[in-house]
N, C-alpha and C positions, 0 to 999 in steps of 0.2 A: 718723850713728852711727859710731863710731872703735872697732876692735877692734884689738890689738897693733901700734896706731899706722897704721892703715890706715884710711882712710875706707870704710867699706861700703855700695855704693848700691844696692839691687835692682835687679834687671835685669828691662829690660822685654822682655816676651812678649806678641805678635797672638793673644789665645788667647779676644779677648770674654771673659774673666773679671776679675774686679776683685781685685784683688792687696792683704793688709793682713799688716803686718811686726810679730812679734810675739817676745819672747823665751821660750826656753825653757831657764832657767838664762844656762848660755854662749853657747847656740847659735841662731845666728838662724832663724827658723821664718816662713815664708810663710803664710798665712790665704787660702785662695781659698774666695769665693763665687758661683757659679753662678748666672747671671742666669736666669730665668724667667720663658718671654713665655706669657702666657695668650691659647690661644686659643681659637675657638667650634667645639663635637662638631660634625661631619658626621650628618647625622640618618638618614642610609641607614646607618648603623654601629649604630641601634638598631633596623632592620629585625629578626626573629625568623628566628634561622637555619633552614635548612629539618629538622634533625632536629629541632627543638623542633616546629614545623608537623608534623610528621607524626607526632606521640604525640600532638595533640590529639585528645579522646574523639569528636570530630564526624568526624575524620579517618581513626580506626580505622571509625566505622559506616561511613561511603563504601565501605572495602575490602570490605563485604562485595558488596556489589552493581559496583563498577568494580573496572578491572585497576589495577594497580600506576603503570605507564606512563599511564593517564587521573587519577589521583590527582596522582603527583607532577607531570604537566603543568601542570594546577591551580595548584598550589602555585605555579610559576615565575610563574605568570601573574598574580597577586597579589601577587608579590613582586615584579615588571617595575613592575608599575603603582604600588608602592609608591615604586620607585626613579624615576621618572617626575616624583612627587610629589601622583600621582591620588588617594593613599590616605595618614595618616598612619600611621605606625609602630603606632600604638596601635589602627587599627582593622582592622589586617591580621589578626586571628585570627578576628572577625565577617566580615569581606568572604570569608575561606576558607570558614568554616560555609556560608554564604548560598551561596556559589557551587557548594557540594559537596551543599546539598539539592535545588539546583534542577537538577543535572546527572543526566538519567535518563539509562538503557540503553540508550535507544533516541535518535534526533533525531525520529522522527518526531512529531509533533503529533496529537493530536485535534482533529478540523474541527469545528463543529456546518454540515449540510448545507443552506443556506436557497437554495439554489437553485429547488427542484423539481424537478430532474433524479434519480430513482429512483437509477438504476444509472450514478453518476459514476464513470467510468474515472481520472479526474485525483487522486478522493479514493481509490480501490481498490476501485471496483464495489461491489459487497455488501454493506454492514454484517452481524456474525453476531447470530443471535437469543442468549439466554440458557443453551441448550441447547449451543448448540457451543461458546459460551465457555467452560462448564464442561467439557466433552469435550474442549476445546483442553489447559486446566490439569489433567488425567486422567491424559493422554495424554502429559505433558511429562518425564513420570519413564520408568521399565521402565513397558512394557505389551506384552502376548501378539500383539503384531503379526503377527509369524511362529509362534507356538510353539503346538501344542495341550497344554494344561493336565494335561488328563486321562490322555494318552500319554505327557509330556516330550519327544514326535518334532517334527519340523519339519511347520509347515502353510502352504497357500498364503497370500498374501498379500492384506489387505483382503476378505478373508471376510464380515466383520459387514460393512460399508459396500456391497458388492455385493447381499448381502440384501438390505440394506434398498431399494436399486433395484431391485428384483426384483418386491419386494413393495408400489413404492409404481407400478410398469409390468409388469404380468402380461402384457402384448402381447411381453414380452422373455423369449428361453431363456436369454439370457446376461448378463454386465456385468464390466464392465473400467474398472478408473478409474487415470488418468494424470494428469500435471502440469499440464497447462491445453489447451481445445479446439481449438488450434494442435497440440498433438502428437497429440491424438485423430486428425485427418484424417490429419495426417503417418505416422504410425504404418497407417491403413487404406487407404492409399496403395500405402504400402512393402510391407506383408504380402501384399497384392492384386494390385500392378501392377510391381513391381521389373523393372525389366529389356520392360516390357510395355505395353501404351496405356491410357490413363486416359481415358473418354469422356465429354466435360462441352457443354454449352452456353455459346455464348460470349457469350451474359445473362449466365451466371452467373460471369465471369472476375473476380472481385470484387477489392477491397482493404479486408484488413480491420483496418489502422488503423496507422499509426506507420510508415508507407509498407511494411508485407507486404502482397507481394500473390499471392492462391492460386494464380496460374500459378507462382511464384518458387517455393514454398513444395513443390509436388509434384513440380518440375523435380530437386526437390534432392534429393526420394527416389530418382531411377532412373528414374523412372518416363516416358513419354511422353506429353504432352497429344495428344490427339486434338481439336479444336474442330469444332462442329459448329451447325449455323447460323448465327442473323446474333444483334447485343445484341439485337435488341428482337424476333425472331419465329425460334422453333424448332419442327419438327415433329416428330412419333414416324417420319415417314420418313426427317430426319437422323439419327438414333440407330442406325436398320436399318440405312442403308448404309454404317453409319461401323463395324458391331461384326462381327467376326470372328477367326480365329485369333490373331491379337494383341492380342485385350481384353483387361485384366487386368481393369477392373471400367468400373461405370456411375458419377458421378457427378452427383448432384443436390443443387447450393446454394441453401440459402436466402438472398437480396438483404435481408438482415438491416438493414443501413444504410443504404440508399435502397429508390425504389420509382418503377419505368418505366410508365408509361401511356400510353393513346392505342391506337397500333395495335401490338398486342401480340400474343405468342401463345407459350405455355411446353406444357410436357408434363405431364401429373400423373403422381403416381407408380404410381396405379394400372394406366395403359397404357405407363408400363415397365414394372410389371411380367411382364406377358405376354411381353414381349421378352426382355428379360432370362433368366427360366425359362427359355426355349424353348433360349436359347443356352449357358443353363449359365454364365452370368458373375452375380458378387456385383454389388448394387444399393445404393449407399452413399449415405446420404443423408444431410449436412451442416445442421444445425439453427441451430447458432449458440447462441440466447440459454438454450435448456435448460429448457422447460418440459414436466415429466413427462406432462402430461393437459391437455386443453382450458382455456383460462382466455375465460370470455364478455365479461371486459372488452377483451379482444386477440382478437378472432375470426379476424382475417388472420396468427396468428401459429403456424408449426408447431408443432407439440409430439410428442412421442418416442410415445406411445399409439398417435396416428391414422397417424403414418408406418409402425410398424411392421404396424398393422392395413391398412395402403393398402399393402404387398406390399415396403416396403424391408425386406433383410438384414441392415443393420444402421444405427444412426444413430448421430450425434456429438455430441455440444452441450459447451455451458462449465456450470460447477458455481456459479459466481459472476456469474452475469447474474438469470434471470427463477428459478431454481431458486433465488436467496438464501444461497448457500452459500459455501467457501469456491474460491478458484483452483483448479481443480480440470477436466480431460477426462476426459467422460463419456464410454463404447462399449456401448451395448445393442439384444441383435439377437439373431441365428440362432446358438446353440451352437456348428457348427461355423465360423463365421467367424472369432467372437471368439475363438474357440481360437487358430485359425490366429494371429491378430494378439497374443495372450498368448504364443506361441509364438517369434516373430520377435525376436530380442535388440534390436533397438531400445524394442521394451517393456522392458526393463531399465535404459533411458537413460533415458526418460519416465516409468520409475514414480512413484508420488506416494509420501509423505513419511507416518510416522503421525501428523502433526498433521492432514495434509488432512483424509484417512479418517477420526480419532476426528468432526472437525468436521463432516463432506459425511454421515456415518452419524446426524447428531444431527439435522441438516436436514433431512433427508428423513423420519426419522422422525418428527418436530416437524408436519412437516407444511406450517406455515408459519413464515413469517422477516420480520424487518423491510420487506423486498421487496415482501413481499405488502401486508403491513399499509398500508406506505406506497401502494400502486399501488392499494389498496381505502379507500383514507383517505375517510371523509364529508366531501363539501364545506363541510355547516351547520356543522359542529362544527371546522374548517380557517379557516372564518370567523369563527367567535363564539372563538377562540385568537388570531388575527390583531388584531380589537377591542377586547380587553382589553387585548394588549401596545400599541397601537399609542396608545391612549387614556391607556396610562400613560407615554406620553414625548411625546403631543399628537402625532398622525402620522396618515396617514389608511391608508384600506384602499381596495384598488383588486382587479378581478377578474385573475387570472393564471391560465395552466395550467400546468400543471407536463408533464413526457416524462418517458417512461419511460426511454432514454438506452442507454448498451453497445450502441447498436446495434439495441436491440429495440423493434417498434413504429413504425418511422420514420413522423412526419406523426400520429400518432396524440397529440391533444388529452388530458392530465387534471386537468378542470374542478376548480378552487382559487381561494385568495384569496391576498396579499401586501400587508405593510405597505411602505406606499413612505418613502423617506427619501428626504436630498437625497444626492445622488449621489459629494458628498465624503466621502460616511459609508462607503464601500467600504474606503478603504484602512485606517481605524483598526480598523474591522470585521473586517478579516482579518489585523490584526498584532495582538490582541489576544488577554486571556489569560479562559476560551478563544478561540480563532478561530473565525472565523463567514464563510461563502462568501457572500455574496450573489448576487444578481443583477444587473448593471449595464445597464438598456437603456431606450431612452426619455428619458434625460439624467434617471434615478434610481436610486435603491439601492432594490431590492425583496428584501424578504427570503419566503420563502417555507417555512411553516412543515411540509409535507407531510411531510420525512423527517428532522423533529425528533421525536423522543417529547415526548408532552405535561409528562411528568416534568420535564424540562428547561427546559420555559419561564421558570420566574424565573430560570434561569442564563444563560437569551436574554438577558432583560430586564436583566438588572444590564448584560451584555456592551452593549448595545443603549444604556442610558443612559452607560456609561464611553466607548464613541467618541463618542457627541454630546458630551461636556465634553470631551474631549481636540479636537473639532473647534471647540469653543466656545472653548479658549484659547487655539487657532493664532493668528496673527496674520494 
């Protein structure tokens, strides 16, 4: 192109664009087109940002029941797994729902208990009956805990649940309920012997589980162990020569988790008593599993009635062993004892909670509790539950007994049946939705149906048939 005798060349530019010469009248005009490389979307860029996630309607119900911080955690964690490539883009708001119905308040789990072990420490001891569940949820808002109604003034604490100990153990003037039978001793201890000798038999220097052991446990009150005879043979003339101006009290345990035989010899409480009166020292007796009154199927097993009727001052037990309630230290005994120990600010560290008390007052009043029902369970009808489940997945039935367990009972047999499986069937059995504890012994899975309610059986049985196929399609 030649303008006023000049040849015009464009001039080139490194600029990746395509240069086209165009006139505009006189004037020369460049045309550039921009080249355009097509490429392929990153698909973590159609991930769902998290404000959008978190106005979905599945995401607003969550918040009612989880915190903010358990929600949004969620959310990242679906949206990780999204970025991963575990999840596509499109099914991240379904993976959120699913994941946000099945996150409850709690981690704990419901077990179903096929052990035959009654009072499993590992599952939480006790199951509550009906009565205290509903006294649980009562009891979960305002309730007159402290308050008397009719005055608006402040009242003592656990009133109604004391009653009802009162009333279900007339051998007691008093009752005092704490946080668990670990603080009950500790507590009648400290009130008793602070600063003073604590006089025990060293039979009864126990351990009572998860390495406490009752010498550690009293040492920590103040108090001094005095020991007296040998493990396996105590007389009422170690007691005499052990107790003087320095008693602060008597201590009698009950060997709740084991049992010494042979040549033996313990003291009854009856002949401390004599002793003890004579001296003017409290006579503390340690029970353990917490049975109110005599039960004929445990005939070797204290109970709070006959101790307090055999001349102890006051006794201790737990609220969640044989008594079927919840975690819970019991104290019933002589008015002025218990005072003394309601009196002690340590009782203020150890009080119990108003969930115990709505629950321990339903228990007692109830009567009986899953505890019992199981520990009085009929063999025939233990067996003919066992045959039905076991006939429906082709399994057989074999004799087992089941224990009483927490400790209560040691050595003592309760006559049952158990469907035996093969013994791989444990572990899908207990990752499974519900969980299910077997029994693992013998090179089998015995499940044992004593402290299942019968209600639940088909929810056994489906659980019971889903580990055998997930064991059927192991490789």
């Amino acid at each position: 192109m030649e303008a006023f005798g000049f040849l015009v060349v464009p001039p080139v530019f490194k600029t990746g664009e395509v240069e086209h010469l165009g006139l505009a009248g006189s004037i020369p005009v460049r045309l550039r087109e921009t080249r355009r490389h097509v490429t392929q979307v990153d698909p973590r860029r159609l991930i769902p940002r998290t404000d959008q996630l978190l106005a979905l309607p599945a995401v607003q119900e969550a918040r009612t029941r989880l915190s903010e911080h358990v929600v949004r955690a969620v959310v990242r964690d679906i949206q990780d797994r999204a970025r991963r490539g575990e999840l596509t883009p499109e099914k991240v708001q379904d993976a959120l729902a699913a994941s946000l119905a099945q996150r409850a308040a709690t981690t704990l789990r419901p077990v179903f208990n096929a052990t035959g072990v009654v009072v499993h420490t590992n599952l939480g001891r006790a199951p509550l009956g009906v009565g205290a569940v509903d006294a649980l949820i009562s009891a979960s808002g305002y309730v007159d805990v402290e308050l008397d109604l009719a005055t608006g003034t402040r009242s003592k604490r656990g009133v109604a649940a004391c009653e009802a100990l009162l009333d279900a153990c007339p051998a007691a003037e008093d009752a005092l309920v704490v946080n668990n039978g670990a603080a009950a001793l500790v507590l009648a201890t400290t009130a008793l012997a602070a600063g003073a000798e604590v006089v025990v038999s060293r039979g009864e220097l126990i351990e009572i589980g998860a390495g406490f052991r009752l010498p550690d446990l009293i040492a920590s009150t103040g108090a001094r162990l005095r020991e007296v005879g040998t493990t396996n043979r105590t007389h009422l003339k170690d007691y005499a020569d052990a107790i003087g101006p320095q008693t602060g009290c008597v201590l009698k345990v009950h060997q709740s988790n084991f049992r010494v035989e042979g040549f033996t010899k313990a003291v009854a409480l009856q002949d401390l008593r004599e002793l003890t009166a004579t001296n003017s020292v409290p006579l503390v007796a340690d029970l353990g599993s917490g049975l109110l009154k005599p039960d004929p199927l445990l005939p070797a097993e204290p109970d709070a009635a006959t101790a307090l009727s055999e001349g102890a001052d006051v006794v201790t037990a737990s609220g969640d062993k044989l008594l079927g309630g919840p975690q819970a230290g019991i104290v019933l005994g002589r008015a002025d004892v218990v005072a003394r120990m309601a009196r002690h600010p340590l009782a203020r560290a150890v009080r119990a909670d108003k969930l115990t008390l709505a629950a321990l007052e339903a228990t007692v009043r109830a009567g009986a509790s899953p505890v019992t029902e199981a520990l009085h369970a009929d063999p025939e009808r233990l067996r003919a539950r066992a045959e039905r489940l076991a006939a429906a997945v082709g399994a057989s039935v074999v004799a087992h007994d089941g224990r009483v367990g927490g400790g209560g009972a040691p050595g003592v047999p309760l006559s049952g049946w158990a469907i035996r499986l093969p013994e791989s069937a444990a572990e899908p059995l207990r990752e499974g939705d519900p969980a299910v504890l077997p029994r693992v012994h013998d090179g089998a899975c015995l499940l044992d149906l004593r402290c299942i309610p019968e209600s639940d059986d088909d929810r056994l049985l489906a659980a019971v048939r889903d580990a055998l196929g997930r064991l059927g399609d192991a490789p």
